[in-house]
C-alpha positions as a printed Julia matrix, in Angstrom:
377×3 Matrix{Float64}:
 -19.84  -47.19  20.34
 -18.49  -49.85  22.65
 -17.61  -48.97  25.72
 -14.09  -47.94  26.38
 -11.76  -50.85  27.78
 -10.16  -49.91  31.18
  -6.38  -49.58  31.07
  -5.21  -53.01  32.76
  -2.29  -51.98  35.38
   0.88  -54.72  35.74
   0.75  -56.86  39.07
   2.58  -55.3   41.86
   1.91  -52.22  40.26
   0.64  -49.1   42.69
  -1.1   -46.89  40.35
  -0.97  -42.94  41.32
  -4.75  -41.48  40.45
  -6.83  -38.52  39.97
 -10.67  -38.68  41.18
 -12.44  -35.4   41.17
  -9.53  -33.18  41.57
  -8.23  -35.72  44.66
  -5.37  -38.06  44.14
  -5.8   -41.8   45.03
  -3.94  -45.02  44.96
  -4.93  -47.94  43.22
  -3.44  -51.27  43.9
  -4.3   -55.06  43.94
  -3.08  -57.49  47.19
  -4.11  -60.83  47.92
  -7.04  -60.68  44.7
  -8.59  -57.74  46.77
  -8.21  -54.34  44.78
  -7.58  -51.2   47.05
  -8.3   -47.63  46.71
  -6.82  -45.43  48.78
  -7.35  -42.17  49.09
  -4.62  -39.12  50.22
  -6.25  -36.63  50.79
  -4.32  -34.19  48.48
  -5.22  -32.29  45.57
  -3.82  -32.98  42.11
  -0.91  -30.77  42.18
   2.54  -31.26  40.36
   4.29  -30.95  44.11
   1.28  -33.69  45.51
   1.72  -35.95  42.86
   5.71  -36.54  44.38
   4.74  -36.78  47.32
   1.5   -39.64  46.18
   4.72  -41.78  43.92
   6.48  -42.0   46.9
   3.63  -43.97  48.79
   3.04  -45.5   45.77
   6.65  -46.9   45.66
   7.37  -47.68  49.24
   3.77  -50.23  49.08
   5.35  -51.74  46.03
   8.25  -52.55  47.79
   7.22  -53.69  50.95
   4.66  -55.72  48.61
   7.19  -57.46  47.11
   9.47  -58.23  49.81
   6.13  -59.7   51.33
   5.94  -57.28  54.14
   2.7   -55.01  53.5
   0.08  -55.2   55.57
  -3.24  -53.13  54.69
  -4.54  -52.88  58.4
  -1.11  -50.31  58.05
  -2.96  -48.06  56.33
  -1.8   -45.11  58.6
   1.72  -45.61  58.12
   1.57  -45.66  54.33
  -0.24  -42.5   54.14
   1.22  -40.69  56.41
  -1.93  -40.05  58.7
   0.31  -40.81  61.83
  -2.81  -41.82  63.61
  -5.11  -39.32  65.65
  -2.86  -36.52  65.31
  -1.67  -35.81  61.92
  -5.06  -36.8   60.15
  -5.49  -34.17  57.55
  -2.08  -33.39  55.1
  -4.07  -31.16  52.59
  -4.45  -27.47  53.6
  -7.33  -27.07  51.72
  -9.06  -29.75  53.53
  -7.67  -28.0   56.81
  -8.98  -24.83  55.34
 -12.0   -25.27  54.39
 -13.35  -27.02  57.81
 -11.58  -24.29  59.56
 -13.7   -21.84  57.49
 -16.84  -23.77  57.97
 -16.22  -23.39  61.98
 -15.39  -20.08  61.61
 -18.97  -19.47  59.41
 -21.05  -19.9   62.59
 -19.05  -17.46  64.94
 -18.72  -14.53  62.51
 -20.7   -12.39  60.77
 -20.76  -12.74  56.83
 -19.14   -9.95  55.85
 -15.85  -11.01  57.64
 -16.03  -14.73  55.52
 -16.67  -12.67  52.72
 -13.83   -9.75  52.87
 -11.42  -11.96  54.93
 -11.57  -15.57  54.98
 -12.86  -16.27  51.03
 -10.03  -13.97  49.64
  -7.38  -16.87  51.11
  -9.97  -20.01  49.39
  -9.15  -18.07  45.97
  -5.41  -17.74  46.35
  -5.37  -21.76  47.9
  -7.06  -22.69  44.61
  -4.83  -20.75  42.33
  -1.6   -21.73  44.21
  -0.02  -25.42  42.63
   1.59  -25.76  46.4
   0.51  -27.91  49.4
   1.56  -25.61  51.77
   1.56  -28.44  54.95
   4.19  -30.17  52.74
   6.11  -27.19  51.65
   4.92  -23.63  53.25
   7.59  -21.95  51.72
   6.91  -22.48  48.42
   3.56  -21.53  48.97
   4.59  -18.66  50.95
   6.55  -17.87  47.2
   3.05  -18.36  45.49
   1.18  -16.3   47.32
   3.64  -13.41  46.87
   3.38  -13.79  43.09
  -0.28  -13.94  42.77
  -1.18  -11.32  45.12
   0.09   -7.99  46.85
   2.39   -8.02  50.07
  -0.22   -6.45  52.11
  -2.93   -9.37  51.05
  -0.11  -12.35  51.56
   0.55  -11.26  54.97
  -3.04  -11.19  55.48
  -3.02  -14.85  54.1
  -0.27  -16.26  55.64
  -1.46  -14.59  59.04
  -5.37  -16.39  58.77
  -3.27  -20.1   57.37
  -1.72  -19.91  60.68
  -4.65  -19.23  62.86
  -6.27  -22.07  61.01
  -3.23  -24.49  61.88
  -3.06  -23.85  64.7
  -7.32  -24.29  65.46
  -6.14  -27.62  63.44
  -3.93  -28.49  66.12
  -6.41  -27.9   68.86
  -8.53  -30.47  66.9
  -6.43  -33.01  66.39
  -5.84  -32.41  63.15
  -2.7   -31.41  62.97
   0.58  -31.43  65.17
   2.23  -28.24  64.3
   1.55  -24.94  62.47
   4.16  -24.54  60.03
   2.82  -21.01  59.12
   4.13  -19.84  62.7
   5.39  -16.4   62.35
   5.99  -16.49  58.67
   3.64  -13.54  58.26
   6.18  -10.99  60.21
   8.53  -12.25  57.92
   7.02   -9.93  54.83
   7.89   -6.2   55.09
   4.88   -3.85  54.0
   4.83   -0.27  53.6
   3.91    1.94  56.32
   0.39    2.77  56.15
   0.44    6.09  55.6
  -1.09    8.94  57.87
  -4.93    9.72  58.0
  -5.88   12.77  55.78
  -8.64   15.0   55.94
 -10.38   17.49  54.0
 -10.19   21.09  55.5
 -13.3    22.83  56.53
 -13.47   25.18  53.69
 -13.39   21.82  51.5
 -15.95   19.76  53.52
 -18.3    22.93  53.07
 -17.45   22.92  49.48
 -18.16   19.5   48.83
 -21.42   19.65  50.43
 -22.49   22.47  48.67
 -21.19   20.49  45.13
 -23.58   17.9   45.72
 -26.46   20.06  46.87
 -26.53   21.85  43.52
 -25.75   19.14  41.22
 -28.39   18.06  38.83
 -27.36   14.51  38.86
 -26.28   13.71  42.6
 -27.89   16.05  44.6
 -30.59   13.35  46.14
 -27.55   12.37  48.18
 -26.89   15.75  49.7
 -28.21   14.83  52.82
 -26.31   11.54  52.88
 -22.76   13.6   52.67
 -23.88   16.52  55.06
 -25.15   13.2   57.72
 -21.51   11.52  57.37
 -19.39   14.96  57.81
 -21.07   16.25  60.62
 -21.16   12.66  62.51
 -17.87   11.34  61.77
 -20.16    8.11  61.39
 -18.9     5.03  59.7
 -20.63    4.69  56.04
 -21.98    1.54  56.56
 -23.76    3.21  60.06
 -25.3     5.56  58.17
 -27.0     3.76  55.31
 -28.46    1.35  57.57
 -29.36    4.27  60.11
 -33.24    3.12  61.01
 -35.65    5.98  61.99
 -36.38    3.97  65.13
 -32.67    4.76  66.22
 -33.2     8.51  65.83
 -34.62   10.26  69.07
 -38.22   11.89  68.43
 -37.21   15.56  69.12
 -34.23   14.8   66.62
 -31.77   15.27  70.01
 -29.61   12.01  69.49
 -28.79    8.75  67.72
 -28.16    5.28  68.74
 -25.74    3.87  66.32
 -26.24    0.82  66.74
 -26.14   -1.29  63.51
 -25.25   -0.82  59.83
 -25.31   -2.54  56.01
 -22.22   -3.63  54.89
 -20.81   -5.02  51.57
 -20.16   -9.19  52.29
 -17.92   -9.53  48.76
 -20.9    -8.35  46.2
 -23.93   -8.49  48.48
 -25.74   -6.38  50.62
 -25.7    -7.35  54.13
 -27.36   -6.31  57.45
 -24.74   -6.06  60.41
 -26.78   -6.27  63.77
 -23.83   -4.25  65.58
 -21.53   -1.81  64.64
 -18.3    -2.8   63.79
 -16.8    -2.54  67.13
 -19.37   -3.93  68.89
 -20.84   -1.25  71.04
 -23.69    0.84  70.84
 -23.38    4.82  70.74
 -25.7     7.31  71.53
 -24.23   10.52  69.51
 -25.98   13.71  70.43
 -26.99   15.49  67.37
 -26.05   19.62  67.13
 -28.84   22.02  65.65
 -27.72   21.61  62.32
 -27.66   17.96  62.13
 -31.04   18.27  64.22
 -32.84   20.25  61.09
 -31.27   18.13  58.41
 -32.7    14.84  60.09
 -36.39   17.62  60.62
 -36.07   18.12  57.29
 -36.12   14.07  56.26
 -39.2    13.43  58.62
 -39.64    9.58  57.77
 -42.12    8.88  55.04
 -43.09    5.08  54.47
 -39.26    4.25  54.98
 -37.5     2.88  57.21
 -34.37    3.68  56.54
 -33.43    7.46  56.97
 -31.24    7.5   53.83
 -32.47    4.94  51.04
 -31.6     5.04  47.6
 -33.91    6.57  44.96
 -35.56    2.75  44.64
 -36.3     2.84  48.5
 -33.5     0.21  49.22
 -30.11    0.39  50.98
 -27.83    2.55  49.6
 -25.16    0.57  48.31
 -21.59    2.42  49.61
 -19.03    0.82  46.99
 -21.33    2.31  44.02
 -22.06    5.5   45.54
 -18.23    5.97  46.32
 -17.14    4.99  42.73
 -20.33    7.05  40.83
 -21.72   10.42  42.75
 -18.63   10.54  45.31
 -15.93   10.55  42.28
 -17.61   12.49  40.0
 -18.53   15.12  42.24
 -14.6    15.4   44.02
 -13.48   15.36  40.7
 -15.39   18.45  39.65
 -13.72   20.01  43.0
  -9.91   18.98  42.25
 -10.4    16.65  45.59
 -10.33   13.37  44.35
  -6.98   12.79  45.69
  -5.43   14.97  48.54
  -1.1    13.94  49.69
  -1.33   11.16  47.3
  -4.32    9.48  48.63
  -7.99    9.0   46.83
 -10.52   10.32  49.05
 -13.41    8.41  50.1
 -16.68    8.68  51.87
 -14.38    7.25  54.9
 -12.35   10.35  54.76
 -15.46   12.3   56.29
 -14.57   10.19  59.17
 -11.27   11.6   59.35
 -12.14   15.31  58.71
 -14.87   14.93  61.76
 -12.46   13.62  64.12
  -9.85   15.84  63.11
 -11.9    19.28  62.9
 -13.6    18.18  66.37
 -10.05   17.9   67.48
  -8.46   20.94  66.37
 -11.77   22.65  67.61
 -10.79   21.58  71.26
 -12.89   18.76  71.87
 -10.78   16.17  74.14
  -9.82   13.37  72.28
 -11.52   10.94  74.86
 -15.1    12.78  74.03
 -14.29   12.56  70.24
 -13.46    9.31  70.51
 -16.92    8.23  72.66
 -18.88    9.8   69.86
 -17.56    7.62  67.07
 -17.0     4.47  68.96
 -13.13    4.49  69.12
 -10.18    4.36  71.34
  -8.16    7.51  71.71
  -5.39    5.65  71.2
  -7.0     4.62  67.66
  -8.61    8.16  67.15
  -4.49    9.33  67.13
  -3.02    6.51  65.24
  -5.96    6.1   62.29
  -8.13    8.93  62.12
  -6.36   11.8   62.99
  -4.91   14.1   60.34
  -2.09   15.77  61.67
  -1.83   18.87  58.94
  -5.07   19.8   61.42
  -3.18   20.3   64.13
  -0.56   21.89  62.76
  -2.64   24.73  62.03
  -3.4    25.43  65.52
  -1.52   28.31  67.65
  -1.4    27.64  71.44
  -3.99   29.91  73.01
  -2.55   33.23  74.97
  -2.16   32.66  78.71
């Protein structure tokens, strides 16, 4: 076959382009051809904005006043400031940045969500943030635009501070969008922590992670704290923990966190009971004090969805006030039975690696408290 003839463009004429995804202008002046490229992607919104370019070249072409070395102008660069007018150019550097400073399972849970709603959206959000802002809404839940809009303006505004941008036209526009109250912590009683403990101790299937659920209930630890617990963090004589790291989930992946999420390191004193159950796990050739049956980290999100539901669901406590209970909710029922026990707030709150302030407002289920009766005095 011969090869294909290029499509020969009319003189004057200031063709609008697509190369690899990226629109472009095409033009010839003074026998030199031109590409130019803007710096958009080929959207239906981008592609008015690229004809307009295209047409005011033309014309200033023709009434014999373009001048390449103008290049700025015609784009719309503006110069130093200004430089970038595609978000997901501004984006994706801003992500980059961001890639060395945190850890991978924030990129992964709260920076690559936004790259998949940028790619589905048809918008250029620097051009027209409302109609992305409209986009976003339709593809996704109110909770997770908010989240987006919020991170798009962080990024403008790091833009700005690079010189990449002169404003951030995301600027409050996440407080705009109304989203339900999250609602209040809930925890599972002591009668039902005992019971669910005991479920998975007899099961046939699940009981090889017996120990796991009777380590996060009587800790209040965070999941991903206790499947990377090392032995090395556990005192000799069984007396404490440093909780100092964990595995998390970064999107599909396993992923060692070298801190906790907050941070700081813990040393959680461990109470007779929790001192035989970590006796009775004396390390073998692990390191880890809870691996999975194939001596590897346990993975959380499959453990939650397989032994966790099955075995609440055998209970009737796969869902307590509306809400599906999770390994987290052995967080809650800690804190809260601690609480109600009269342990100060403050002390809980050391133990777990929390505020009191955040021990009140996240983790504390007030039907515990309600079932307390002020002492006689």
């Amino acid at each position: 076959m011969g090869r294909r003839k290029q499509k020969r463009h009319k003189k004057g004429e200031v063709v609008v382009a697509n190369d690899r995804g990226n629109l472009r202008l095409i033009f010839s002046f003074n026998k030199r051809r031109f590409f130019w490229h803007l710096r958009l992607a080929d959207t239906p919104y981008n592609r008015l904005v690229a004809h307009q370019k295209a047409l005011k070249i033309r014309q200033d072409i023709e009434l014999g006043l373009f001048r390449p070395e103008n290049k700025a102008f015609y784009l719309g660069n503006g110069g130093a400031r200004g430089q970038i007018v595609c978000l997901g150019e501004l984006w994706q550097k801003f992500v980059d940045y961001q890639r060395e400073i945190l850890s991978p399972t924030t990129i992964a849970n709260s920076y690559e969500p936004v790259t998949r709603y940028l790619q589905k959206c048809q918008t250029e959000g620097l051009q027209d943030p409302i109609g992305l802002r409209g986009e976003l809404l339709q593809i996704t839940t109110k909770g997770q635009a908010q989240n987006a809009l919020m991170y798009l303006s962080k990024c403008c505004q790091w833009g700005m501070n690079q010189g990449l941008l002169d404003r951030d036209p995301f600027a409050g526009m996440y407080r705009e969008i109304r989203t339900p109250k999250p609602t209040a912590p809930v925890a599972f009683t002591q009668a039902e922590r005992d019971s669910i403990i005991a479920a998975f101790a007899s099961d046939s299937v699940y009981s090889y992670y017996a120990p796991l659920v009777k380590f996060l209930f009587w800790t209040g630890c965070r999941p991903c704290e206790a499947v990377g617990l090392q032995w090395a963090a556990v005192a000799p004589d069984y007396s404490f923990i440093h909780f100092a790291a964990g595995i998390v989930l970064a999107g599909s992946k396993l992923v060692e966190r070298p801190t906790t999420k907050t941070g700081v390191v813990r040393k959680f004193p461990c109470s007779p009971s929790l001192r035989e159950l970590l006796r009775s796990l004396h390390p073998s050739s692990h390191t880890l004090v809870f691996p999975s049956k194939q001596g590897k980290p346990i993975n959380i999100r499959n453990f939650n969805v397989g032994a966790w539901r099955s075995v609440l669901r055998q209970l009737g406590l796969e869902y307590k006030n509306g809400t599906r209970m999770t390994p987290y909710n052995c967080r809650d029922t800690f804190i809260s039975l601690q609480i109600a026990a009269g342990v100060s707030s403050d002390v809980v709150a050391h133990w777990v690696g929390n505020s009191p302030a955040i021990i009140r407002q996240k983790y504390l289920d007030p039907a515990a408290l309600d079932r307390l009766t002020p002492a006689e005095v």
